[in-house]
C-alpha positions as CSV (number, residue, x, y, z in Angstrom):
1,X,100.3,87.8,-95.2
2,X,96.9,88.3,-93.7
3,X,96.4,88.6,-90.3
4,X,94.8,85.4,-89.7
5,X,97.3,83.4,-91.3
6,X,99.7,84.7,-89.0
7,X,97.8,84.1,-85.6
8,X,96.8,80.2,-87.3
9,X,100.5,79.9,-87.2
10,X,100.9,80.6,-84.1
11,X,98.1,78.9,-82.1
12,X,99.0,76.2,-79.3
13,X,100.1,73.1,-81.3
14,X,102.3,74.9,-83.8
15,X,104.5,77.0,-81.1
16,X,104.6,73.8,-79.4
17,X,106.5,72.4,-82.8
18,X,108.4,75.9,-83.7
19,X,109.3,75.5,-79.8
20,X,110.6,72.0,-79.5
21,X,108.6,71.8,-76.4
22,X,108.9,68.4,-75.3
23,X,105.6,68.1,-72.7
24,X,106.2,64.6,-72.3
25,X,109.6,65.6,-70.5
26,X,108.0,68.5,-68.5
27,X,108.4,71.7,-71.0
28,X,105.2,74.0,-70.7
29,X,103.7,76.9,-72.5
30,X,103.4,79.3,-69.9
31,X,101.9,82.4,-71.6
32,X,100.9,83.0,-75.3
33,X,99.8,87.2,-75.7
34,X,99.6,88.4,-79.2
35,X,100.5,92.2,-79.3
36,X,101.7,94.5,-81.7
37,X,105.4,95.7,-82.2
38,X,106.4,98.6,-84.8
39,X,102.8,98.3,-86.7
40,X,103.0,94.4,-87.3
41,X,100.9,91.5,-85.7
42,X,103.3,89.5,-83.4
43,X,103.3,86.9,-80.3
44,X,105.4,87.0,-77.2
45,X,105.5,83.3,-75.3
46,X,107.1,82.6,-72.7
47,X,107.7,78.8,-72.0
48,X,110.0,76.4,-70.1
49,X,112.6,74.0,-70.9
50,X,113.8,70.8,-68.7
51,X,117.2,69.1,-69.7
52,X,118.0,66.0,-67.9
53,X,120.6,67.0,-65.0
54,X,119.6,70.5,-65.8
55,X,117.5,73.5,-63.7
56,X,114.1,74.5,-65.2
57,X,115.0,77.0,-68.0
58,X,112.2,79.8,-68.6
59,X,112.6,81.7,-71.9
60,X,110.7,84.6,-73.8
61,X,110.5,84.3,-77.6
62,X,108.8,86.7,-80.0
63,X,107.6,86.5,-83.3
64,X,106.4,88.9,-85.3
65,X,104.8,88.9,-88.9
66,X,106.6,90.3,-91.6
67,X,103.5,90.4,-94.0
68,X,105.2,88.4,-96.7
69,X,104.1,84.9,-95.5
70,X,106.6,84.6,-92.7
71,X,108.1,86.1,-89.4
72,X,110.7,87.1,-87.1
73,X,111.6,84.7,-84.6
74,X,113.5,85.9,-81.4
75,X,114.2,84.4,-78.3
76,X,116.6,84.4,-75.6
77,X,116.4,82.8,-71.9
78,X,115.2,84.6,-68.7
79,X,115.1,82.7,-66.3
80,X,117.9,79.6,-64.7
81,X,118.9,79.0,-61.4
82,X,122.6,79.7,-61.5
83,X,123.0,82.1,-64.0
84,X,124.3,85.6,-62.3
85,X,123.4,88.5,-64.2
86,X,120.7,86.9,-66.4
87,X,118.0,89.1,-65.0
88,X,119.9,92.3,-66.7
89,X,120.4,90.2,-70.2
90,X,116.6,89.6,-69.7
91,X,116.1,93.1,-69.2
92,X,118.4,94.3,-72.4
93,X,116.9,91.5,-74.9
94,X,113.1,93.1,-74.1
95,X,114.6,96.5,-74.6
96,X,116.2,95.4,-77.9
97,X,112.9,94.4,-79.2
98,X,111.1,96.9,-78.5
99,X,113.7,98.8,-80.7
100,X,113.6,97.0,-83.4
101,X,113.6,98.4,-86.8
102,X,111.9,97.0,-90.0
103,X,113.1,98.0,-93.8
């Protein structure tokens, strides 16, 4: 897929759908930095969640262009008041994608 279809996928209003950001109840788009992982165009955002009765979650998602007309999509939370050990899950899920191997 060419480069510019990718980062059209990925502007502001379509991570907001891929998402489910719900900015009407307080979720956000904090930070949207395209990069490059293993040779392919892809996006790390980070963005925050607010369920009713619920902390603020913050999460981290990737997503990374496969060249074939889609991409991977991975995400995982790293940030939630409450949540012991979260900070060292954090710290392994970045890790793991930075490993990550393509066929």
């Amino acid at each position: 897929m060419p480069c510019y279809l990718f980062e059209r996928r990925c502007q502001c209003a379509a991570l907001i759908y891929i998402l489910v950001l719900r900015e009407g109840q307080g979720d956000k788009l904090i930070e949207r930095t395209p990069l490059e992982i293993k040779g392919r165009n892809a996006l790390k955002v980070t963005y925050s969640t607010i369920s009713i009765g619920e902390p603020e979650e913050i999460h981290r998602a990737y997503l990374i262009d496969d060249g074939e007309g889609r991409f991977y999509f991975i995400k995982f939370i790293i940030e939630k008041k409450g949540l012991d050990g979260l900070s060292t899950f954090a710290s392994e899920a970045e890790e793991a994608v930075k490993s990550i191997t393509f066929n």
